[in-house]
Phi, psi and omega in degrees: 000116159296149164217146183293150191302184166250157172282130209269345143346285228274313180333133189225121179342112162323125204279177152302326183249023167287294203303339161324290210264357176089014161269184187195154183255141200230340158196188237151111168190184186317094160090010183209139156216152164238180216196130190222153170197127174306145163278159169217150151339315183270316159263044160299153168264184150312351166246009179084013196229167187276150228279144189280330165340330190280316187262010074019302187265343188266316201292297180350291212292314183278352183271330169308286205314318215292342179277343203237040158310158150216355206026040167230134214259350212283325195224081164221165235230168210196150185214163196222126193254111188293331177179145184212133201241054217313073182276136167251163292151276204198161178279158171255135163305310203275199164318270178269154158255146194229126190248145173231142151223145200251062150353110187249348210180150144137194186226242178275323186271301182239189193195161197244120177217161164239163168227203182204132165253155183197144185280192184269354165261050043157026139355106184280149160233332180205179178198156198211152165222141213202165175207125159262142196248155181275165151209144166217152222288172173119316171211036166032048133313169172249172160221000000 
């Protein structure tokens, strides 16, 4: 899939525990995020190979973005993940992992997404599905 580069507008200070493991959103538009993270060593399991939480938390993560798109950094929406659902696959090979997550679906409250985790020697390693609630934040009502 081509996609346009982000916008840098949209780019949003890294949270605490992005920054623990180091992933980063590399795009952002209508119904779509991606989500990248070098493997390294510190997220390895005990068999050496990377931990599955780590495509777990990239699949979460890019699919809540892919929903609460709005392209105004001025106004953005934020979501809470009602459930999610992990397939692994395969060990990733490569460098990196690379997450697309997908809206599919949903409505004024919630919303429906899928994703695809895969390395950079082009792996399928896991797939994922979520159901998401909108929310907002400040005194974490819903809406």
């Amino acid at each position: 899939m081509t996609q346009a580069p982000l916008d840098p507008a949209l780019k949003e200070a890294p949270y605490p525990f992005q920054r623990l493991l180091g992933y980063e959103l590399t795009a952002w538009e209508p119904d779509h995020a991606r989500m990248e993270i070098a493997i390294a060593e510190a997220l390895e399991n005990r068999q050496g190979v990377v931990q599955g939480g780590v495509a777990a938390t990239l699949l979460d993560t890019a699919m809540g973005f892919a929903g609460c798109y709005t392209g105004d950094p001025e106004a953005p929406r934020h979501c809470a993940t009602l459930s999610i659902n992990v397939n692994y696959l395969a060990v990733a090979t490569g460098s990196r992992l690379i997450c697309d997550g997908y809206r599919t679906g949903g409505g004024r409250k919630t919303f429906f997404a899928e994703g695809r985790v895969t390395d950079d020697a082009g792996n399928l390693v896991a797939t994922g599905t979520s159901v998401f609630r909108y929310i907002t934040l400040g005194n974490r009502t819903q809406t």
